[in-house]
C-alpha positions as a LaTeX table, in Angstrom:
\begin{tabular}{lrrr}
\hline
Residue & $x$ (\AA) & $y$ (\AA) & $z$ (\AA) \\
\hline
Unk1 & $-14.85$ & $-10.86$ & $-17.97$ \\
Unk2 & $-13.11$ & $-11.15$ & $-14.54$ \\
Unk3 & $-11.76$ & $-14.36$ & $-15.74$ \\
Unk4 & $-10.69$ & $-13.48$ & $-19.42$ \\
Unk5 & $-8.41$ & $-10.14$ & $-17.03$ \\
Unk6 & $-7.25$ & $-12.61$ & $-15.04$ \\
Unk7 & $-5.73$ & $-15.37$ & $-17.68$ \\
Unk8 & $-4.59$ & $-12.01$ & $-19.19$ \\
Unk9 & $-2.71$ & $-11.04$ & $-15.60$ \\
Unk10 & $-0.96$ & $-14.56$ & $-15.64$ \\
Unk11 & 0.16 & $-14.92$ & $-18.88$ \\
Unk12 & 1.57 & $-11.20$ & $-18.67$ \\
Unk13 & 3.16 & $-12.46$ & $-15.65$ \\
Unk14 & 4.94 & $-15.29$ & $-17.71$ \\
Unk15 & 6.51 & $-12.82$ & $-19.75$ \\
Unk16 & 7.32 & $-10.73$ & $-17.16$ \\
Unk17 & 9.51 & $-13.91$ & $-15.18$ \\
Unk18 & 11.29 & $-14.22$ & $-18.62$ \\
Unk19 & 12.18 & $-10.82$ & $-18.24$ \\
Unk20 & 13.10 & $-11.33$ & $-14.80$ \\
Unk21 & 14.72 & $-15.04$ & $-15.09$ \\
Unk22 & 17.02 & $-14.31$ & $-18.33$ \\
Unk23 & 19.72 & $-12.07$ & $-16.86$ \\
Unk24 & 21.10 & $-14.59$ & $-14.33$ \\
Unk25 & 20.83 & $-17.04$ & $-17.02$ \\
Unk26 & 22.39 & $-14.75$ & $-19.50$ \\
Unk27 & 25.24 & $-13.18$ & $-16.92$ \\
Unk28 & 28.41 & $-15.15$ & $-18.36$ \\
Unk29 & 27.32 & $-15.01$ & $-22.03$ \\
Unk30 & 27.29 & $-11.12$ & $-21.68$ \\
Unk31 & 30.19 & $-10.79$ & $-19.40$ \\
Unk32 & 32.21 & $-12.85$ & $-22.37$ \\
Unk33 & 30.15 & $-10.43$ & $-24.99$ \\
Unk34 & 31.35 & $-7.30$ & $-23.46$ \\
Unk35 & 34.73 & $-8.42$ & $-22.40$ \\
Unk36 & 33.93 & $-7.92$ & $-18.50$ \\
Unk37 & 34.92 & $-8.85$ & $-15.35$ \\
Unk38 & 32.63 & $-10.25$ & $-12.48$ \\
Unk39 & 32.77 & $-6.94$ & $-10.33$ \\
Unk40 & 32.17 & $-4.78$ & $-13.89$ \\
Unk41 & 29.18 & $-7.18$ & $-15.08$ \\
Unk42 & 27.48 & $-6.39$ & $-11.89$ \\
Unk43 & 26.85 & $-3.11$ & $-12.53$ \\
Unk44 & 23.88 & $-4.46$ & $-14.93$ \\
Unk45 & 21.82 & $-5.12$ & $-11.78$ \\
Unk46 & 22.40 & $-2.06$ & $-10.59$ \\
Unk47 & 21.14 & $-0.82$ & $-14.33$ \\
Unk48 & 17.87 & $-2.86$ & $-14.00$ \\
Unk49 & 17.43 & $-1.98$ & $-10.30$ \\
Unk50 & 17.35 & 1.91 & $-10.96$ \\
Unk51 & 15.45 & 1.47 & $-13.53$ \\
Unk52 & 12.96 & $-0.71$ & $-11.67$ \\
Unk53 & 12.79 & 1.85 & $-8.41$ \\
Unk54 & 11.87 & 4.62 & $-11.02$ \\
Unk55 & 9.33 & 2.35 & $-12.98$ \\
Unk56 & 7.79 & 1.71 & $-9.44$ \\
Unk57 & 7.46 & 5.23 & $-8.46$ \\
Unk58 & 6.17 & 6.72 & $-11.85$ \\
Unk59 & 3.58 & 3.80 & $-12.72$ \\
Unk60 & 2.35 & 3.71 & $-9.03$ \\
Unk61 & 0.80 & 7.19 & $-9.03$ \\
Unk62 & $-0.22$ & 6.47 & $-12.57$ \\
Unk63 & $-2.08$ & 3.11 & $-11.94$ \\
Unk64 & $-4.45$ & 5.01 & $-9.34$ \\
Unk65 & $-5.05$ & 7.97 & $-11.79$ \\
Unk66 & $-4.77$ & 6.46 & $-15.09$ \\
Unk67 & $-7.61$ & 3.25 & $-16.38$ \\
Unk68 & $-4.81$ & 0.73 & $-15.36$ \\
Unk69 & $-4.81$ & $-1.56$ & $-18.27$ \\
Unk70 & $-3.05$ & 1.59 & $-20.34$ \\
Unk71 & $-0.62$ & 1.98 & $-18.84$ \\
Unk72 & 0.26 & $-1.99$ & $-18.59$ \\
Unk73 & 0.15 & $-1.91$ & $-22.23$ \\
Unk74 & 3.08 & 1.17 & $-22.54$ \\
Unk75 & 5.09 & $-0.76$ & $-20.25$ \\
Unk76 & 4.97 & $-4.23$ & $-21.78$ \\
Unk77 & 5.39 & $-2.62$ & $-24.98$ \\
Unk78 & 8.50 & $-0.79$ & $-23.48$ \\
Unk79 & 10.03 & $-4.08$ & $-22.26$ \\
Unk80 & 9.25 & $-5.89$ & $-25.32$ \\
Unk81 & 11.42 & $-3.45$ & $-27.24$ \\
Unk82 & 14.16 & $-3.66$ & $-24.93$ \\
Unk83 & 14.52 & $-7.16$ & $-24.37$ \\
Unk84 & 14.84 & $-7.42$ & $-28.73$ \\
Unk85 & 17.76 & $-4.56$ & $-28.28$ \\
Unk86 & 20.00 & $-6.73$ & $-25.55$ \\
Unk87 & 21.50 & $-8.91$ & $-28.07$ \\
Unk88 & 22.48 & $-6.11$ & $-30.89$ \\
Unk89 & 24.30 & $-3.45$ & $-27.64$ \\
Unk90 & 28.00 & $-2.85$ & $-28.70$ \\
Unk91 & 29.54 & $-2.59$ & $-25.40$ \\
Unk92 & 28.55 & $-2.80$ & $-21.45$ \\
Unk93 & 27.82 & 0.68 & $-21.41$ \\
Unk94 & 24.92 & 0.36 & $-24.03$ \\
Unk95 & 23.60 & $-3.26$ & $-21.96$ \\
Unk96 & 23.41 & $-0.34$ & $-18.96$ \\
Unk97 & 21.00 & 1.49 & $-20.84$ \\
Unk98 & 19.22 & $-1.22$ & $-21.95$ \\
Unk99 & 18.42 & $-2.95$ & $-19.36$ \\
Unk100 & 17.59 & 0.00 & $-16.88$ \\
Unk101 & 14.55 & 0.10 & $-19.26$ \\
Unk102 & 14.14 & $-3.45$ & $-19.14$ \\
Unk103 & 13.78 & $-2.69$ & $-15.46$ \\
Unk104 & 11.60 & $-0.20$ & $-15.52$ \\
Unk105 & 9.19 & $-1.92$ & $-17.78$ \\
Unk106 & 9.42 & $-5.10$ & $-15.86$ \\
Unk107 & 8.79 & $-3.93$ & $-12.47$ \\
Unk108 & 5.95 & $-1.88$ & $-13.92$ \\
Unk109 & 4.57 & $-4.78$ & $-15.12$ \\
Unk110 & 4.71 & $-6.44$ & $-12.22$ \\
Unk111 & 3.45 & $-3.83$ & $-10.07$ \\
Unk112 & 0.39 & $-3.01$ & $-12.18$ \\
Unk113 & $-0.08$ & $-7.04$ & $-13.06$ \\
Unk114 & $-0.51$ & $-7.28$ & $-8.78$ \\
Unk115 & $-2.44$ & $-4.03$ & $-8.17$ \\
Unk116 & $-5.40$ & $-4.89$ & $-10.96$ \\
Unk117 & $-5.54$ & $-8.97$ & $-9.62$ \\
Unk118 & $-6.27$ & $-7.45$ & $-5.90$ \\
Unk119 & $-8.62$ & $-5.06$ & $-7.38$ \\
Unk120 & $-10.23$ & $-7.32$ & $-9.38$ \\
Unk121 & $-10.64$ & $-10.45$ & $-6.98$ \\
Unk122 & $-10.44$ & $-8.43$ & $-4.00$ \\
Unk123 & $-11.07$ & $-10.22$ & $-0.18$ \\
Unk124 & $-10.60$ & $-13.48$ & $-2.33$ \\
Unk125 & $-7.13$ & $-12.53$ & $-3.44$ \\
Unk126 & $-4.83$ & $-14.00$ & $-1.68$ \\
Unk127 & $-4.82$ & $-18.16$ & $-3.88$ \\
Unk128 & $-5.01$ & $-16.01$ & $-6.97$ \\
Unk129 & $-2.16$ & $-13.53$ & $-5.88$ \\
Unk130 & $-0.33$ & $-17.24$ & $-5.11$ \\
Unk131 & $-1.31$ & $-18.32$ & $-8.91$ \\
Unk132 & 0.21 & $-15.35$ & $-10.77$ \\
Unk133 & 3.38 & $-15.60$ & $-8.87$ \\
Unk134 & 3.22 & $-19.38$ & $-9.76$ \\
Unk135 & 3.20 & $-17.93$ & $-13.58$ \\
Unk136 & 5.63 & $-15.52$ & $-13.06$ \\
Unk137 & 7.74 & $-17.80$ & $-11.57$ \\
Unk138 & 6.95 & $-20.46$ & $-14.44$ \\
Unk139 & 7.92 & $-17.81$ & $-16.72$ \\
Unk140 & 11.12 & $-17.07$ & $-14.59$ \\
Unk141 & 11.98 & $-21.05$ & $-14.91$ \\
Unk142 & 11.60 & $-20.66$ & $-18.79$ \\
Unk143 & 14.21 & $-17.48$ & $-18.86$ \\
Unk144 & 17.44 & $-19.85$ & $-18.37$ \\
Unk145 & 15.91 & $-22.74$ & $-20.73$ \\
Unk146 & 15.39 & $-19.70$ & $-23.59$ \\
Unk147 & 19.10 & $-18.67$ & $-23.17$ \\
Unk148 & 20.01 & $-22.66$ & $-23.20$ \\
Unk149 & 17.96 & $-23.63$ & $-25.90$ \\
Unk150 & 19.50 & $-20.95$ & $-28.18$ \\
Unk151 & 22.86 & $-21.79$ & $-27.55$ \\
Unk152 & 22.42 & $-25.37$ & $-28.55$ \\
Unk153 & 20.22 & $-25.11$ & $-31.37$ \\
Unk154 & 22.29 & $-21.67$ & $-32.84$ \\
Unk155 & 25.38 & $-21.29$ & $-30.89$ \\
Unk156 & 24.78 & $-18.34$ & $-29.76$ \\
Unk157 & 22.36 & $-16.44$ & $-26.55$ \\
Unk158 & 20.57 & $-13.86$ & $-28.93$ \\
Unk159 & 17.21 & $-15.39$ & $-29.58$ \\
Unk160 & 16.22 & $-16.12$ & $-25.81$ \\
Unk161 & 15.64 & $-12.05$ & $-25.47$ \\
Unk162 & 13.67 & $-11.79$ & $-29.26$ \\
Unk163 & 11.41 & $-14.89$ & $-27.89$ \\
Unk164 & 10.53 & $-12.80$ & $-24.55$ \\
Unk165 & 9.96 & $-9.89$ & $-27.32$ \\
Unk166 & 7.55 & $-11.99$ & $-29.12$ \\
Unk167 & 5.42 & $-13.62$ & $-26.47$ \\
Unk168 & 5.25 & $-9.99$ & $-24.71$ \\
Unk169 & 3.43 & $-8.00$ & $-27.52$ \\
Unk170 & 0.37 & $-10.14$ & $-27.87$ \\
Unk171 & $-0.80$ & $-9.73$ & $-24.53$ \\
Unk172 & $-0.22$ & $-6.38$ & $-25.18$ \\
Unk173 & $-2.38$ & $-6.13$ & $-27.42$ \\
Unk174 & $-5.10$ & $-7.79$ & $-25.16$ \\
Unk175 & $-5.21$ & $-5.34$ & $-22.70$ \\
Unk176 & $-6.35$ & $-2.63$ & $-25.21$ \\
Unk177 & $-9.68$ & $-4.64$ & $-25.40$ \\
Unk178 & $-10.11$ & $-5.44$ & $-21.78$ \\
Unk179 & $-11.71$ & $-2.89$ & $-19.26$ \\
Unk180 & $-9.49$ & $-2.07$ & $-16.24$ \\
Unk181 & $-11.11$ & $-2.63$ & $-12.70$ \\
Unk182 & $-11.92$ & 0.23 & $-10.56$ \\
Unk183 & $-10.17$ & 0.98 & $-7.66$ \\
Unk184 & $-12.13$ & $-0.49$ & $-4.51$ \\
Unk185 & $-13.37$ & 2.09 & $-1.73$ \\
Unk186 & $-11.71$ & 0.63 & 0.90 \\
Unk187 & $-8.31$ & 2.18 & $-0.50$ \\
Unk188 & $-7.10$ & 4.88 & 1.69 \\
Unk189 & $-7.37$ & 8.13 & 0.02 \\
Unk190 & $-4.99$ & 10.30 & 1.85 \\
Unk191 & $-1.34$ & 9.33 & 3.62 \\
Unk192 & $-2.85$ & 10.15 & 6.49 \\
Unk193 & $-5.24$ & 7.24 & 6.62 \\
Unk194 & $-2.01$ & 4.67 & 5.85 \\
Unk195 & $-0.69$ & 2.52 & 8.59 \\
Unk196 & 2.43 & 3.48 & 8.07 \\
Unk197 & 4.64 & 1.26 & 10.58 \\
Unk198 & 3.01 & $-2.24$ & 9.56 \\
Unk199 & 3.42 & $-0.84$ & 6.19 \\
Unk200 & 7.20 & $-0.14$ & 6.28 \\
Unk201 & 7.64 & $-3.30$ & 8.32 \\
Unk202 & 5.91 & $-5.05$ & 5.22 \\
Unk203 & 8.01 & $-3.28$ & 2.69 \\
Unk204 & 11.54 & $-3.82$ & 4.71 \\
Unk205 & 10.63 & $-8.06$ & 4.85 \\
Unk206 & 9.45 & $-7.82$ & 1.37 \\
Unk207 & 12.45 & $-5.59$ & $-0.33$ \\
Unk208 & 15.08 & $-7.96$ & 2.08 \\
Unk209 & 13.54 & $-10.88$ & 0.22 \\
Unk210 & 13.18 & $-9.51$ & $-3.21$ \\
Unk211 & 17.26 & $-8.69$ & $-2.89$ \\
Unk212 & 18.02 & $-12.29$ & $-1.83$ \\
Unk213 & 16.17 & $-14.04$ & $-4.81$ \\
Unk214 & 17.33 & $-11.57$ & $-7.33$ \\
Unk215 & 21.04 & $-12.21$ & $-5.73$ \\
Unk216 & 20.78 & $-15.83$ & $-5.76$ \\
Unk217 & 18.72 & $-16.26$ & $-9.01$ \\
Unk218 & 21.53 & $-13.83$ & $-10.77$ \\
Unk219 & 24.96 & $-15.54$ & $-9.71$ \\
Unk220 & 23.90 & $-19.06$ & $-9.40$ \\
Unk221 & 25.10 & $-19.75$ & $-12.43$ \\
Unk222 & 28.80 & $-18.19$ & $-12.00$ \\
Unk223 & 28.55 & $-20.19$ & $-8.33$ \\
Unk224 & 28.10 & $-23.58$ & $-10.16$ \\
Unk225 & 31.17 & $-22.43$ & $-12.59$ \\
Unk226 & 33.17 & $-21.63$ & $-9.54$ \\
Unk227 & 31.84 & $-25.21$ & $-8.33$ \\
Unk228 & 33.69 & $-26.57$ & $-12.03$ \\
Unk229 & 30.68 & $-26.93$ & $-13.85$ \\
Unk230 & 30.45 & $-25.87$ & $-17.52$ \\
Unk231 & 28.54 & $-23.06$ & $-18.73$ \\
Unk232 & 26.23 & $-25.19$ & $-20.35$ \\
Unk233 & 25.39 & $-27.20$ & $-17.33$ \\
Unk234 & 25.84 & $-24.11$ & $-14.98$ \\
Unk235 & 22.98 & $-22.75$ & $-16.18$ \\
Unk236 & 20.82 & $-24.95$ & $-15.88$ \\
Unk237 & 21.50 & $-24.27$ & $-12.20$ \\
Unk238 & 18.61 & $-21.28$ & $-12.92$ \\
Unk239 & 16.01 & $-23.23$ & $-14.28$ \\
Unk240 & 16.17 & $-25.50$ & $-11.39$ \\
Unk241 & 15.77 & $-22.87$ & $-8.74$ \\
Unk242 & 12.83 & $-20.99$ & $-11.00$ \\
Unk243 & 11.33 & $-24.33$ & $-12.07$ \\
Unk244 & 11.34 & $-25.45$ & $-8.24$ \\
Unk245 & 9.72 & $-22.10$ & $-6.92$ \\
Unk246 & 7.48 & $-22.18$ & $-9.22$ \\
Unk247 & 6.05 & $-25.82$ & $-7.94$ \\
Unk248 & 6.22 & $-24.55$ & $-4.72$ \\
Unk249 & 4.04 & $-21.71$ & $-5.52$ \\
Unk250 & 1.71 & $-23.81$ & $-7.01$ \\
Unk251 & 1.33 & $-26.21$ & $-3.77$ \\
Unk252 & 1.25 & $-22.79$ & $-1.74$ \\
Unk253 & $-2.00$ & $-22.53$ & $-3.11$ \\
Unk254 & $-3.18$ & $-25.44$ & $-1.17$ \\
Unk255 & $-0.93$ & $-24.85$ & 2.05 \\
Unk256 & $-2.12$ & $-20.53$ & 2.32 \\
Unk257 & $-5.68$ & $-21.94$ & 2.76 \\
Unk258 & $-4.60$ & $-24.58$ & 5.24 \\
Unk259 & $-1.99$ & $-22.85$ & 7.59 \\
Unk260 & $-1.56$ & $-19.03$ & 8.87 \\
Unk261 & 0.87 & $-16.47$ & 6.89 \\
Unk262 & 3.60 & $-15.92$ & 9.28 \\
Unk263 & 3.71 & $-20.24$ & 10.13 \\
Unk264 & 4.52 & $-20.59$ & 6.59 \\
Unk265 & 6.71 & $-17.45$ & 5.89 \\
Unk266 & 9.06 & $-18.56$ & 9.51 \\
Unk267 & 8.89 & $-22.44$ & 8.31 \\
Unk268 & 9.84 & $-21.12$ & 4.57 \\
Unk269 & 13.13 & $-18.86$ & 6.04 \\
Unk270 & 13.90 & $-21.29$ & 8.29 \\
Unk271 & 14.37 & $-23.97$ & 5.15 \\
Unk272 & 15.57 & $-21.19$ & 3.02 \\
Unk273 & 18.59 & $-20.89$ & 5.53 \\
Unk274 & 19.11 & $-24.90$ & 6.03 \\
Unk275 & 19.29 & $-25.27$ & 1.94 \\
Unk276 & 21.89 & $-22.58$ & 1.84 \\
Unk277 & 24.69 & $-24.32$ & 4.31 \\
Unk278 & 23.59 & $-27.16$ & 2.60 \\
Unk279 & 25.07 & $-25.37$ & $-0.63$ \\
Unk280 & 28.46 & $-24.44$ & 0.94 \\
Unk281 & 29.40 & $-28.11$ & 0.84 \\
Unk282 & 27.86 & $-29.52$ & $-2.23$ \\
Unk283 & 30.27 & $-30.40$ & $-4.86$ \\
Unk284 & 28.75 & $-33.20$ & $-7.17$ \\
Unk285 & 26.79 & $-31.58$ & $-9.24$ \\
Unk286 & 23.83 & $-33.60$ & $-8.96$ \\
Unk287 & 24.00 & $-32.35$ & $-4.69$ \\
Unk288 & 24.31 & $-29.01$ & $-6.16$ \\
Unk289 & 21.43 & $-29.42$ & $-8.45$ \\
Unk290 & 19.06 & $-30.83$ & $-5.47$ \\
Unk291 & 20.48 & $-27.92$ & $-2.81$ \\
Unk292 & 19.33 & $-25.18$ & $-5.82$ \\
Unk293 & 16.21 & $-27.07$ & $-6.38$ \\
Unk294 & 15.29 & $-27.05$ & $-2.53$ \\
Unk295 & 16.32 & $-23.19$ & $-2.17$ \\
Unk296 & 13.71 & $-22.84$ & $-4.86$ \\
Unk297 & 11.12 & $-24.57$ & $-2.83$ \\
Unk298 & 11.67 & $-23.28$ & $-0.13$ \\
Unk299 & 11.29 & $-19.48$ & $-1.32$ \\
Unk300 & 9.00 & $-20.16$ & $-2.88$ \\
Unk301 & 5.92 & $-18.65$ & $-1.06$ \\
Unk302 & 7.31 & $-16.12$ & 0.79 \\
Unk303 & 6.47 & $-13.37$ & $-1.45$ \\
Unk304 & 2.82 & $-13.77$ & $-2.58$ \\
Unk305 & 2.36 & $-15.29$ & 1.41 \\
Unk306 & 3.71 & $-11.51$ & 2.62 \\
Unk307 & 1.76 & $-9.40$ & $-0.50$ \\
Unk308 & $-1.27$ & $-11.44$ & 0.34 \\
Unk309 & $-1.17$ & $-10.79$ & 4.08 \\
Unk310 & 0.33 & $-7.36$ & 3.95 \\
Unk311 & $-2.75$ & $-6.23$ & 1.93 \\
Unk312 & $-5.64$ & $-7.78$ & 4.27 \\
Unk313 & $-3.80$ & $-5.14$ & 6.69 \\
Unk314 & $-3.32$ & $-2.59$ & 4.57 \\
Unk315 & $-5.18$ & $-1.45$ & 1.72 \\
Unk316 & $-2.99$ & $-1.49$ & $-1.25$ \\
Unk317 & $-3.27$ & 1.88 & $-3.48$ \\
Unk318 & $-1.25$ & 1.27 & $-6.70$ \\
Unk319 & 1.34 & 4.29 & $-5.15$ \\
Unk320 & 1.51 & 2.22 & $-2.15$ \\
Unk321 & 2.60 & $-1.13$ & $-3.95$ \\
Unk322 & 4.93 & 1.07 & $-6.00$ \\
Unk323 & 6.32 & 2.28 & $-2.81$ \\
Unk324 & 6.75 & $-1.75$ & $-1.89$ \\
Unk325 & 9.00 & $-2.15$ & $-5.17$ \\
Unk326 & 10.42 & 0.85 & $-5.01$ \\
Unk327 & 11.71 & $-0.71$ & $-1.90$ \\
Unk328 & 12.29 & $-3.80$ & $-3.76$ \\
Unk329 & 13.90 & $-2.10$ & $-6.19$ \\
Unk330 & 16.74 & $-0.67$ & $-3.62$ \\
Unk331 & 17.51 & $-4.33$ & $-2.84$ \\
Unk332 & 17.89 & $-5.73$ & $-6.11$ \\
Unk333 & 20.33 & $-3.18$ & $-6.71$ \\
Unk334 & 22.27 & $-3.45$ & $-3.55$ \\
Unk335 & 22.36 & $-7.05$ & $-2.54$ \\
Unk336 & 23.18 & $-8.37$ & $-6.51$ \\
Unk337 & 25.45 & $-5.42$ & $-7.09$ \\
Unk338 & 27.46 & $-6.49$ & $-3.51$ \\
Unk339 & 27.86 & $-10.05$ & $-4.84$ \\
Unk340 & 30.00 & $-9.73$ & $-7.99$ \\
Unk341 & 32.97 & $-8.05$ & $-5.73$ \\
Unk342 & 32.48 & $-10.34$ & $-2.98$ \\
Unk343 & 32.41 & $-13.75$ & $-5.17$ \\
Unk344 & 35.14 & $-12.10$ & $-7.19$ \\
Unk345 & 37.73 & $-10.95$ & $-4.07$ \\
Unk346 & 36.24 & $-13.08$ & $-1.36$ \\
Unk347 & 34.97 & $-16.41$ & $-3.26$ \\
Unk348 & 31.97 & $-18.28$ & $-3.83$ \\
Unk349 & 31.07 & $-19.26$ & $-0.42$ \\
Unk350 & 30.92 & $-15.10$ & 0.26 \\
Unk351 & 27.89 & $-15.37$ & $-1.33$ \\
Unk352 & 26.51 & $-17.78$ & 0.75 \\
Unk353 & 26.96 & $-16.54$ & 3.93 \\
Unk354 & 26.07 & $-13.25$ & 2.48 \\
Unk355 & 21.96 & $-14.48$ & 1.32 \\
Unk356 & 21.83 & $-16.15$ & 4.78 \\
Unk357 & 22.35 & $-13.34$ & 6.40 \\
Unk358 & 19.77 & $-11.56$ & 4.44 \\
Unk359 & 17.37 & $-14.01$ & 5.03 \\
Unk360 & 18.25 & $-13.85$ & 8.52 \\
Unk361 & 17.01 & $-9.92$ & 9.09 \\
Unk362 & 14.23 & $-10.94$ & 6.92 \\
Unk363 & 13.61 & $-13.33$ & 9.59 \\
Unk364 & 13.99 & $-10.30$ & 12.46 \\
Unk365 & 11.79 & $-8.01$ & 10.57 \\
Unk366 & 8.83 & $-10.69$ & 10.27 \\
Unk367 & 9.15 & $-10.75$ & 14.38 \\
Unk368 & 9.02 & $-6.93$ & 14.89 \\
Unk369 & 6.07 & $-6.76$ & 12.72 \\
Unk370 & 4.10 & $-9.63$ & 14.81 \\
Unk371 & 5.11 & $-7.96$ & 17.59 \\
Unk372 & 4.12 & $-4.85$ & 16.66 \\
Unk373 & 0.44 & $-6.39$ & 16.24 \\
Unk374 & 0.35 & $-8.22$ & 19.27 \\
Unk375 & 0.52 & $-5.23$ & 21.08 \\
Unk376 & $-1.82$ & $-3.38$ & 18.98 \\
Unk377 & $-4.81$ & $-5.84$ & 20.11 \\
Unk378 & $-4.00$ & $-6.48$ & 23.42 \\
Unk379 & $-6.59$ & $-5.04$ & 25.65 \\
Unk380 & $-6.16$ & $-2.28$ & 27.78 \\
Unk381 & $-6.20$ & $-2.55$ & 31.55 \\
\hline
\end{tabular}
């Protein structure tokens, strides 16, 4: 049974990177659906992000009160229905509504989706935390190539959102027959028992890096446009980066069992911020396409390396991993949101120098927090 949940987690998780991986794809189509400009367009992360701080708060009490797999099948069937009503909204202001829904559904998803795996697999976690990131990122790779695919086979974007509509409700269905897993014992059961400075210090390097791949992954495609490309090909930019995190994720697997979290999340930033001034002066498009590609790469573990290692410290309680994307949540709203006004006043390369110098406090915050734990078992006297 462990193993029927946990095909169940990572195909959810599929879905959910659709979700996730079709807006960036899908950013020009619907700025040229709705009549927008960059800076107005924007505004639809800021949509999703509210949405996805309020999803996090509300489903992160209810996951530790509430069998979990019920309320993972409200939420998926939330999303599903959302994602089918993108294509049919008359103007930006119904696409606002829309997809702050989409948001919360998706982060709800993605909250509960981690919270049952660690429950369910426990001290052996952290390769099967790095799998269902692998799948969400697969799924993430797949958004782009939906929006793609529809275009050339239809002309138009519409049938990339009813696809992640149809793949979501079976797996809704699923859940109703699978029994959620109990929340382990060693979960703290009052505030007071939380660690709360390594856990803030965990949230602020996970919510810096959340903002930075929702940025990149949602104006990639107007950078390679700015670069000359055509739509078409621009957005295939998307696919590269999701398709090449999503490999990395899967050889994480092999490297979090050979090498300690923070070697591979300072070696992974370090990349992360080589790739980018690589970026600034790629203009053929096949340097552009290998700079994305390598971004991807070298993102790729950073998140399930930090969940993974954050939760052998502290005891994730389904409110505290909503907390986590609540703070998540704040960054995807901020950092995206910042970049449409910047690219659109300042130019592309803003962008640029903006993500590096996210990933750059991301960087600072990983210190504090080893710091912080050096001290803590250092001996006394």
């Amino acid at each position: 049974m462990i193993y029927r949940k946990t095909v169940a987690y990572f195909y959810l998780f599929v879905g959910c990177g659709m979700s996730s991986g079709i807006l960036g794809g899908s950013l020009e189509y619907l700025r040229e659906f709705t009549s927008s400009n960059r800076a107005e367009i924007s505004v639809l992360f800021s949509a999703k992000a509210i949405g996805s701080i309020l999803g996090a708060l509300i489903m992160g009490r209810l996951y530790d009160r509430i069998p979990g797999h019920w309320g993972i099948v409200g939420v998926t069937a939330m999303t599903a229905l959302a994602a089918s009503l993108v294509p049919v909204s008359p103007n930006l202001m119904w696409l606002v509504v829309i997809l702050f829904f989409v948001g919360f559904g998706e982060i709800s998803i993605n909250s509960g989706g981690n919270t049952m795996l660690l429950w369910t697999h426990g001290d052996k976690s952290p390769p099967w935390v790095t799998a269902l990131h692998f799948c969400y990122g697969l799924g993430a790779m797949l958004g782009p190539l939906l929006i793609w695919g529809s275009v050339e086979l239809t002309g138009q974007f519409y049938s990339g959102f009813w696809a992640i509509a149809l793949w979501m409700l079976p797996v809704g269905v699923a859940f109703l027959f699978l029994p959620s897993p109990e929340i382990p014992k060693t979960i703290p059961k009052s505030t007071k028992d939380v660690p709360w400075k390594t856990f803030l210090m965990i949230g602020s390097f996970l919510g810096v890096y959340i903002g930075a791949e929702i940025a990149f992954s949602g104006w990639i495609v107007t950078y390679g446009r700015e670069k000359g490309m055509a739509l078409e090909t621009a957005t295939i930019l998307a696919t590269c980066y999701w398709g090449a995190l999503t490999f990395g994720r899967l050889l994480n697997v092999y490297f979090v069992r050979r090498y300690s979290a923070p070697s591979i999340l300072f070696g992974s930033l370090i990349g992360s911020m080589m790739v980018l001034g690589l970026l600034l002066v790629a203009n053929h498009p096949w340097v552009l396409f290998g700079a994305v590609s390598l971004f991807g790469l070298c993102m790729s573990p950073i998140f399930p390396t930090m969940f993974a290692y954050g939760n052998q410290r502290v005891a994730f309680s389904g409110n505290l991993i909503g907390i986590l994307f609540v703070i998540g949540g704040a960054s995807a709203m901020i950092f995206p949101t910042a970049v449409g006004p910047l690219v659109e006043y300042l130019g592309r390369s803003s962008m640029v120098f903006f993500l590096i110098a996210i990933l750059a406090s991301a960087g600072g915050v990983l210190m504090i927090l080893l710091r912080q734990e050096a001290r803590a078992i250092q001996p006394v006297g």
